[in-house]
C-alpha positions in Angstrom: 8.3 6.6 49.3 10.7 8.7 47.1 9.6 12.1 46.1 9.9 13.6 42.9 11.5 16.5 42.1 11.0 19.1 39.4 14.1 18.3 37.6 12.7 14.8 37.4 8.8 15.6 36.5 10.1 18.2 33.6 12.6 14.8 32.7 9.5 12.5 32.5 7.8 15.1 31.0 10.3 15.7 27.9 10.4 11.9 27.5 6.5 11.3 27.0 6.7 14.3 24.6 8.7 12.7 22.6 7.3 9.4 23.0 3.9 11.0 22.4 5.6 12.7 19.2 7.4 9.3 17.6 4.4 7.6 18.2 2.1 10.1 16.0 5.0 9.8 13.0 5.6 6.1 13.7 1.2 5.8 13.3 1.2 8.0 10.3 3.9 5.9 8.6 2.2 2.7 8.9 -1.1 4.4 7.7 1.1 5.6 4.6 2.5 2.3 4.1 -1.2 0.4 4.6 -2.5 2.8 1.4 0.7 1.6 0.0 0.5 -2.1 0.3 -3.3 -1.8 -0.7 -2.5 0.5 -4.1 0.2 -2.4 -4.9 -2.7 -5.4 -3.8 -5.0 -3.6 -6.6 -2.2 -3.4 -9.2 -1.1 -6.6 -8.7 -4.5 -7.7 -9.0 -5.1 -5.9 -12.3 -1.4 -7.1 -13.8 -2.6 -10.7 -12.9 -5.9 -10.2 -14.9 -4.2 -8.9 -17.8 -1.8 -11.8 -17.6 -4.5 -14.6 -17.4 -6.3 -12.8 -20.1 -3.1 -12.8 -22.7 -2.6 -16.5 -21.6 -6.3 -17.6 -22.7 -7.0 -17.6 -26.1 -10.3 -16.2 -27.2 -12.8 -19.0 -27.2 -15.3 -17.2 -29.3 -13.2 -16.3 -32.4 -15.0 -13.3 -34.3 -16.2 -13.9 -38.3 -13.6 -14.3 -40.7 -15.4 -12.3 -42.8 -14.1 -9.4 -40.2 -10.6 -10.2 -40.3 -8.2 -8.8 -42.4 -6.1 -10.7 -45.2 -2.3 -11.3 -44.3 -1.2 -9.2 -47.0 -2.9 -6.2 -46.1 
């Protein structure tokens, strides 16, 4: 069985460091983007309620007697 050498464990070493590294910014991105997509899921939510609502007409009309003339 092959031996390491120092040259190679300090290699290895470097590597998962870095792996280790990209790996914590690659986890932190996705948890960004997750609070991101969720934000946009509750806007878009929101937007379609106010959408729906504009669409529907009022079915319980207030008095007339509340309303304003069209020449005021």
């Amino acid at each position: 069985m092959p031996t390491l050498t120092d040259e190679a464990i300090e290699h290895l070493e470097t590597k998962m460091a870095f792996l280790d590294h990209a790996n914590a910014v690659l986890s932190d991105i996705v948890s960004r983007q997750q609070r991101d997509i969720d934000t946009l899921r509750d806007r878009l939510s929101a937007l379609a309620a106010l959408v729906q609502s504009a669409r529907d007409p009022d079915p319980t009309p207030g008095p007339l007697a509340d309303e304003r003339p069209p020449h005021y």
